[in-house]
N, C-alpha and C positions, 0 to 999 in steps of 0.2 A: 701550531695549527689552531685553527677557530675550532673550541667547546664544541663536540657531535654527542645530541641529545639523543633520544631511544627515539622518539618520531624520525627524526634524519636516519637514524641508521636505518629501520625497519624500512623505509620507504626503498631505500639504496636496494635491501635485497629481495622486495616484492617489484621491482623496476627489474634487479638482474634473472628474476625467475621467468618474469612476462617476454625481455629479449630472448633468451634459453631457447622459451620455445618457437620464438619466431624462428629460430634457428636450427629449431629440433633436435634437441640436446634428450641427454635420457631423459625419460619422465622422472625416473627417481630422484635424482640430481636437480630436477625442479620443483620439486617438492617440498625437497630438504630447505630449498632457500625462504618457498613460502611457512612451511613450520618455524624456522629459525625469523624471520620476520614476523610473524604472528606472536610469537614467546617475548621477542626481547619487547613489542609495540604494548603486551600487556602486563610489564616487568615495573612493579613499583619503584625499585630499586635503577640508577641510573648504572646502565654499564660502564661508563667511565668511572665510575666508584668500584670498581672491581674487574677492570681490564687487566689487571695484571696478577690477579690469580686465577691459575686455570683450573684449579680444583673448583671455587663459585661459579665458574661460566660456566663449567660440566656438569654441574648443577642444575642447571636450568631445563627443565623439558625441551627438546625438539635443538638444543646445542651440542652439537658433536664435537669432535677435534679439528672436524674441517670447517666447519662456522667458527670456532677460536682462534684460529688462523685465520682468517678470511676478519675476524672483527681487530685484531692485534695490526693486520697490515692498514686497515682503513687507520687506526689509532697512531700507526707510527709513519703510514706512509702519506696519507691525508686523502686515500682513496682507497676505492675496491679495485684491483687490478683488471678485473673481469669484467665490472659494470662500467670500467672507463670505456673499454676496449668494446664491447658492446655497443654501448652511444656512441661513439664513434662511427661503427661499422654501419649502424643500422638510425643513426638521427635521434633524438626524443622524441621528434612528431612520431616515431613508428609507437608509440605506445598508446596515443591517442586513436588509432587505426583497428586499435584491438574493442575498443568500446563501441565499433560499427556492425549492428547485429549484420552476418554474412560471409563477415570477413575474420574468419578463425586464421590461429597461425601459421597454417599449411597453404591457406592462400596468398595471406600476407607475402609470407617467405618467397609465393610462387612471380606475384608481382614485382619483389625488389629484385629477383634472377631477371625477370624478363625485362623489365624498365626501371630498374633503380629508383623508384618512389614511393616514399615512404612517410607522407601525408596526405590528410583527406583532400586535401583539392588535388592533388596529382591525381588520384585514385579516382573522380569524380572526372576531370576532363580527362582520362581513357576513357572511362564508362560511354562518356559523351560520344567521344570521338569514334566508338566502336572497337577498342583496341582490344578490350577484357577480353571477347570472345574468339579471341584468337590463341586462347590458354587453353588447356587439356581441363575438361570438364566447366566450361567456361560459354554463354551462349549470348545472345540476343535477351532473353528471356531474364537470364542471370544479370547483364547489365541493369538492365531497370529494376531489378531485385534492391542490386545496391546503391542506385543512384536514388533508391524509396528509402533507405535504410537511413543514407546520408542524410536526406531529407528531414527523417523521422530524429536522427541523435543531432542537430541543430531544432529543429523543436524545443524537443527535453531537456538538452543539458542545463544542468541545472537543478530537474524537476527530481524528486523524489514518491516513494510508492509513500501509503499517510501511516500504515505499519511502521514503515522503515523510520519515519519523522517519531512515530511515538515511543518504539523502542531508543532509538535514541535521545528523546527527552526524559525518560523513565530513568536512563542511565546518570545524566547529569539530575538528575533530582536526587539520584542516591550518592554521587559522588558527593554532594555536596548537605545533604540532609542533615550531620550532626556537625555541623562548626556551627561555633557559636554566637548567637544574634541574629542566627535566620528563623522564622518562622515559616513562612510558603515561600516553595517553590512550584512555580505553576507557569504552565506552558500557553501560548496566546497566538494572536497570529492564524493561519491559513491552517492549523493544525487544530485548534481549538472551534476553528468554522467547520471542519470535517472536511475540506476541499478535496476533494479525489488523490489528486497529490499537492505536493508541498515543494517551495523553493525554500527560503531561509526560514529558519526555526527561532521562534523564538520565548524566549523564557525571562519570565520576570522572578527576582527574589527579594522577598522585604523580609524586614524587621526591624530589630533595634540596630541590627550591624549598619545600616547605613546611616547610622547617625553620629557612630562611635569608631574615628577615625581606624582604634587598633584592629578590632574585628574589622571592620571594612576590608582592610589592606590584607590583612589573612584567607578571607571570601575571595578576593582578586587574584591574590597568590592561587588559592587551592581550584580557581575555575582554570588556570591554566596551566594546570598540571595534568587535566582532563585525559586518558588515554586517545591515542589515535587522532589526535590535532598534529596535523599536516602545518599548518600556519597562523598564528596569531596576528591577526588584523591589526586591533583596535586594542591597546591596553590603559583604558582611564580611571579616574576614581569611581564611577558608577556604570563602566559598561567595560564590556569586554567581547570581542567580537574575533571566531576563529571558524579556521579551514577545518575539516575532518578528512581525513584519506578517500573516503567516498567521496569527493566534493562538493558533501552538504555544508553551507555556512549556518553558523550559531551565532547567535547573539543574548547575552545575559547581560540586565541589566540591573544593577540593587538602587531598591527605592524603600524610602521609609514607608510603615506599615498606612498613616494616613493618606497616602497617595493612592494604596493598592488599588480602589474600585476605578479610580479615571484614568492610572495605567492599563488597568485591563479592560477598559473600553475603548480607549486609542489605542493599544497594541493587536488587539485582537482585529479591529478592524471590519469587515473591508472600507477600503481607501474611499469606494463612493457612498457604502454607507456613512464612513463619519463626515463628509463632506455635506451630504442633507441633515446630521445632527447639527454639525455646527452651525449651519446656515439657521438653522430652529431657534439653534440657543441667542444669534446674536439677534432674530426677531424679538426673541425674549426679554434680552437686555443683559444677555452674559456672554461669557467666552469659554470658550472648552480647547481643554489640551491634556498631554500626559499627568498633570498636576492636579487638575480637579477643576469643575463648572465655578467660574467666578463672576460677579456683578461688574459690568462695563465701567460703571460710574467710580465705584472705590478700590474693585481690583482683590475683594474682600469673599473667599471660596465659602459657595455655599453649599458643596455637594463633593467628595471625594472619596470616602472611605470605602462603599460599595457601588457596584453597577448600578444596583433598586436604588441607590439617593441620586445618581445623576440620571437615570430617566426620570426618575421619579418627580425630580424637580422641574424637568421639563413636561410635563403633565403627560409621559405617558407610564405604559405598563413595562416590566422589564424585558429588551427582547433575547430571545435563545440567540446564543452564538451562532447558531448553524444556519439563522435567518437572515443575520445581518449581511446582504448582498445588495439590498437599494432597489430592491423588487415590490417595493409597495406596505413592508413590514413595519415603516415609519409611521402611517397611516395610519394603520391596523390598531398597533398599540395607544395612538392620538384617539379612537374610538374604543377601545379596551374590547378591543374583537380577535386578538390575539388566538389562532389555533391551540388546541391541548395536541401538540406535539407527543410521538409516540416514544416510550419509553421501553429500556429492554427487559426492563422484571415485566412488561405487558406480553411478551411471547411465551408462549406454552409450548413450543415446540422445533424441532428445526428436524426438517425432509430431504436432506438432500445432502446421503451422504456414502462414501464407499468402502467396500470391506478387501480382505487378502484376497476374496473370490476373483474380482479383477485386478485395480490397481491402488487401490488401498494397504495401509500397513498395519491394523487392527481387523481382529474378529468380529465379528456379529457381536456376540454378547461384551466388549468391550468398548463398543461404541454405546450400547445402548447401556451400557452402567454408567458411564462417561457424562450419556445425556440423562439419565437420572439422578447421579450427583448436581448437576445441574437446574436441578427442582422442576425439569421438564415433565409434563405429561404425557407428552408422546413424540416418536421421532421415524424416522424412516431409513430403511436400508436399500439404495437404488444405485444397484452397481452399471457397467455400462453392459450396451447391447452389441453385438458381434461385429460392428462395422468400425469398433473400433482395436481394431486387431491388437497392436501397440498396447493396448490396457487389459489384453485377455478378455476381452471382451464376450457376454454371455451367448450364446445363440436360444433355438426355441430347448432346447432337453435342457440343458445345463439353467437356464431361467425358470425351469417347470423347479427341478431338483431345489433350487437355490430356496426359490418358495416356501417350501417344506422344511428347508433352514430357520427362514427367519420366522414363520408361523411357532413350529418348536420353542425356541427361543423364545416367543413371548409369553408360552405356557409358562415355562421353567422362571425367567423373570418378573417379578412383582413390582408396582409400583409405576411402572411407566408402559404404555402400547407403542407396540415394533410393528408397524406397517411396511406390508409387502410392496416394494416398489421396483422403478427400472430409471434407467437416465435412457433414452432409448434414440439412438440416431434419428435425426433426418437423414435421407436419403437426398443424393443429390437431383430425383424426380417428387421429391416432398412426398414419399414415402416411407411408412416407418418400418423399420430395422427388421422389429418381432412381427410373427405373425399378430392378428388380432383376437386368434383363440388365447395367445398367452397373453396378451395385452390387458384383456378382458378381465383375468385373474387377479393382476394387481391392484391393489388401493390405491396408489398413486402412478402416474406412470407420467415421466418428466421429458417432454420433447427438446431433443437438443440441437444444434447443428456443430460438428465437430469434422467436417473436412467440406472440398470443393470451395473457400471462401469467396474465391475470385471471380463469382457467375457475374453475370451483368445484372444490374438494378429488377427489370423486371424479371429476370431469371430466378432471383434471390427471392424474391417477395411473392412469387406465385408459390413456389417451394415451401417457404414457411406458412403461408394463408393457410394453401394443403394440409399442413401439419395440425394447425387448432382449430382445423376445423374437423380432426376426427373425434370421431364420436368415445374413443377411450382417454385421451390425451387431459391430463390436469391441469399442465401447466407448462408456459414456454420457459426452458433453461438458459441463462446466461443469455438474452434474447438478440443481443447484439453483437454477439462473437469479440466483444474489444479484448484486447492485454495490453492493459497502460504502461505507459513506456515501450511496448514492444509489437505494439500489432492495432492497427485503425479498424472500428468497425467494419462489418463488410457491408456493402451499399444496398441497402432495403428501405422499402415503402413504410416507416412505423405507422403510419396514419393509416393505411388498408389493411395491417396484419392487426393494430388493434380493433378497428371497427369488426374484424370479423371475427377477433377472440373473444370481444362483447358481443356479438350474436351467438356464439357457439357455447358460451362459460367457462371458456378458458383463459386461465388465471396468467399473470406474467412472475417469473423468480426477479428478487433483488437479489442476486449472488455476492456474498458477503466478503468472497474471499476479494483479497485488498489489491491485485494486479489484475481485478474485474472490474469489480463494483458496478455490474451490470445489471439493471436497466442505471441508466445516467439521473441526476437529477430532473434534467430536460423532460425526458421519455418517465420519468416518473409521474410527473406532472399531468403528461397526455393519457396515463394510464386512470390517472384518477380522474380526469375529462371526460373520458371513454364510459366512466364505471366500472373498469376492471379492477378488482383487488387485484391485493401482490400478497406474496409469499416472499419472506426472507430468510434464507438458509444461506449456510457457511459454504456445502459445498468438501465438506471433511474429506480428508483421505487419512485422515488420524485422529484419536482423539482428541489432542492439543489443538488441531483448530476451529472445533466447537467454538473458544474463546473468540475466533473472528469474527460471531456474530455482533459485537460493536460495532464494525464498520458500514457493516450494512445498515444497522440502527441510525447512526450517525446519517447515511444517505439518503433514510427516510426523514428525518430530520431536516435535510434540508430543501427536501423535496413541499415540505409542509404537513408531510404525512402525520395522522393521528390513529389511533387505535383499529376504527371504524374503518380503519381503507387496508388493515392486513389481517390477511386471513390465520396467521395462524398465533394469533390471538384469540382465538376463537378456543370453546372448549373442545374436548374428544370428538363429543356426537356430531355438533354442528359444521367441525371442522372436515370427519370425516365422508360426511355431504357432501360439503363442497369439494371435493377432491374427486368427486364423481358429476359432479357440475351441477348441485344444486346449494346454489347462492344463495347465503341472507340477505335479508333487504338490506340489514346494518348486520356490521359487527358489534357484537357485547362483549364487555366482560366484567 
């Protein structure tokens, strides 16, 4: 039988766990198969190098006696008995069906009883046709649910959260950090612009290995040994291009270290900024590619080693990654008027975060040591307000009490200020959750919308106007209700809700966390139009995601944003002003 690598095997038994439960097998027993798939996909060691001793496979975390059986029959019978039987019963397509938000495996399973169909266009012309809601728990309502859902997973597919993109490029930087001949490994592309999300990743590595046939071919060996590649594309002397199980594609490519700077202005990209550089450069009398800015005439590179020598050479300034999108940044740098771009040692602080009181996994004083490890000056604890039941949501006694929490706590702790705050519902009459005698009390109080998404346009936007325009309110949270990959903004006027947050001084949140990323760079832009500063906060419900306030940085970033348009750059006093709605003309710092 044809060599079964640890990727083929693990896929077999994260495919036999996903049919399981289409089928509704115990849970335990599906579990078992994704532990045992998890173990062997991060197992140095090839299992065919020790398929025949069962003392080493029982060895292995999350491998029982019945995964050694189950890997012994795939090895001697050229299959999994169960995962044949499985596809068969139930299609491949039915696995693609599971990645449709809506359609868990209890519905799945309920569609292939009732019509034997067991891919998204089956599943879509019911929808169509009216058939879905002829299922037990199944409506009108529920069709257009999923024929949105369909909609939405052809969009995406594809598309990645820009976390998910960095965490997995972190990973192959370490994978590959200590062979020898590399010097940088550095990631470029849609990920290095800060793009909200990401399709293919990609990462360039130089050194002396590309020049040195033996290390080269050891670098090519060791990128495709990578854990958790699905499929290897593309294997060459200078590139290497592979599927991951998530099916995000990678591409690595090794260049000598004089090439670094014009690979990483042609990889990084965007496609229409380099399009107006080149155009630049061939006015100029040169030619630009992954190799470096060269002279038309003799062909003779005058510019390669770093980004600053090929703008430089084209008489501009260097531009940020996060600009290059063909919005006018060519210009800018052509006149050396380049924004100072906001940086994250410029925040002093982040507000908007939640504790065990609701739906948080840290204490009070563990966020706010968290955020003082942080060299933060001040931070905020705004847990939710009653309307959102689901999170234990506070009402008026229990947000009085809470108060007197977090006050305490800022006696006892030194070094950083704990402001009392709320994330506090919209109502779906654009009224707020607490009363306004508690309201009142808070130093910050963060208006949010967390249910009713689906009002109509002006429904949605008289609702929130309502909201910043009360006279306790800081700041609008997450202003646009999105979840990338999973949920469209809900349809409001941004142009009426910021004209009246600039009348009233209410600020807008960038939410950091990375399946928001809300306000958009778009709406970031009309905020700074408007004159509304923004506040960037992560948005915590742990202390671990403090650290997502990069993303949000990153979107200020490509927003154009610079110091002067975020408020909590600002110090303690001036900050805590504004939090009550009295604005600086600028931000300092």
């Amino acid at each position: 039988m044809k060599p079964v690598d640890n990727k083929a095997l693990a896929n077999i038994f994260y495919e036999t766990a996903d049919l399981m439960e289409v089928q509704g097998d115990d849970s335990f027993r599906i579990r078992s198969y994704r532990r045992a798939a998890e173990a062997i996909e991060g197992l140095p060691q090839q299992i065919a190098d020790i398929v025949h001793d069962d003392k080493a496979l029982l060895a292995i975390p999350g491998i029982g006696k019945g995964m050694v059986f189950n890997l012994k029959e795939i090895f001697t019978e050229g299959k999994l008995k169960i995962h044949a039987e499985l596809l068969e019963k139930y299609r491949p397509s039915m696995l693609e069906l599971l990645k449709i938000q809506g359609l868990g495996p209890k519905t799945i399973s309920l569609l292939w009883s009732a019509f034997g169909v067991s891919d998204v266009e089956g599943v879509e012309k019911l929808a169509r046709e009216g058939k879905l809601r002829t299922l037990p728990r199944m409506s009108e309502k529920s069709e257009q649910k999923i024929l949105k859902s369909i909609e939405t997973y052809r969009n995406i597919s594809g598309r990645f959260l820009l976390d998910t993109a960095d965490q997995t490029a972190l990973k192959v930087i370490a994978h590959l950090r200590e062979m020898p001949g590399v010097e940088k490994i550095t990631p470029a592309g849609s990920l290095r612009r800060g793009r909200e999300t990401v399709g293919d990743l990609d990462i360039l590595v130089t050194g002396p290995c590309a020049k040195d046939p033996t290390q080269r071919d050891a670098v090519i060996e060791q990128i495709v040994k990578f854990p958790s590649i699905l499929e290897v594309l593309v294997k060459g002397e200078n590139k290497v291009s592979f599927k991951l199980r998530t099916g995000m594609q990678v591409d690595v490519r090794v260049l000598p270290p004089e090439s670094f700077g014009a690979a990483m202005q042609y990889f990084t990209g965007s496609k229409n900024h380099n399009v107006t550089l080149r155009q630049r450069a061939l006015k100029m009398g040169y030619t630009l590619n992954e190799y470096g800015l060269a002279k038309l005439d003799d062909n003779s590179i005058v510019a390669s080693h770093t980004e600053d020598d090929i703008y430089n050479q084209l008489g501009l300034d260097c531009i940020p990654p996060e600009m290059r999108e063909n919005c006018g940044e060519i210009d800018l740098a052509a006149k050396h008027k380049l924004p100072r771009l906001l940086e994250q040692k410029d925040l002093r602080g982040d507000v908007h975060m939640h504790t065990v009181e609701t739906d948080g996994r840290c204490t009070i004083e563990e966020m706010a040591e968290a955020a003082k490890a942080r060299g933060y000056q001040y931070m905020a604890i705004t847990d939710h307000s009653k309307n959102l039941a689901m999170a234990n949501g506070l009402d008026d006694k229990r947000a009085i009490e809470h108060i007197k929490r977090i006050r305490a706590a800022n006696e006892q702790i030194d070094g950083i200020t704990i402001f009392a705050g709320i994330e506090c519902d919209i109502l779906a009459d654009g009224s707020m959750d607490l009363s306004d005698d508690v309201l009142a009390q808070m130093d910050i109080v963060i208006a949010s919308v967390h249910s009713a998404f689906a009002q109509e346009r002006a429904q949605m936007t008289e609702r929130i106007v309502k909201a910043v325009s009360h006279p306790y309110v800081s700041l609008l949270g997450h202003p646009t209700g999105r979840l990338l990959l999973r949920r469209d903004a809900y349809t409001v006027d941004m142009d009426a809700v910021m004209k009246t947050a600039a009348k009233h001084k209410t600020a807008m949140e960038l939410n950091s966390y990375p399946d928001r990323l809300d306000l958009c760079d778009v709406h970031l832009r009309m905020a700074r139009e408007h004159g509304i500063p923004i506040v960037i906060n992560t948005d915590a419900h742990h202390t671990s995601h403090m650290d997502l306030i990069k993303y949000g940085v990153l979107q200020a970033r490509r927003a154009w944003l610079g110091s002067t348009n975020v408020l909590n750059t600002l110090p303690l006093e001036p900050f805590k002003r504004a939090m009550k709605k009295d604005w600086p003309a600028a931000v300092s710092v």
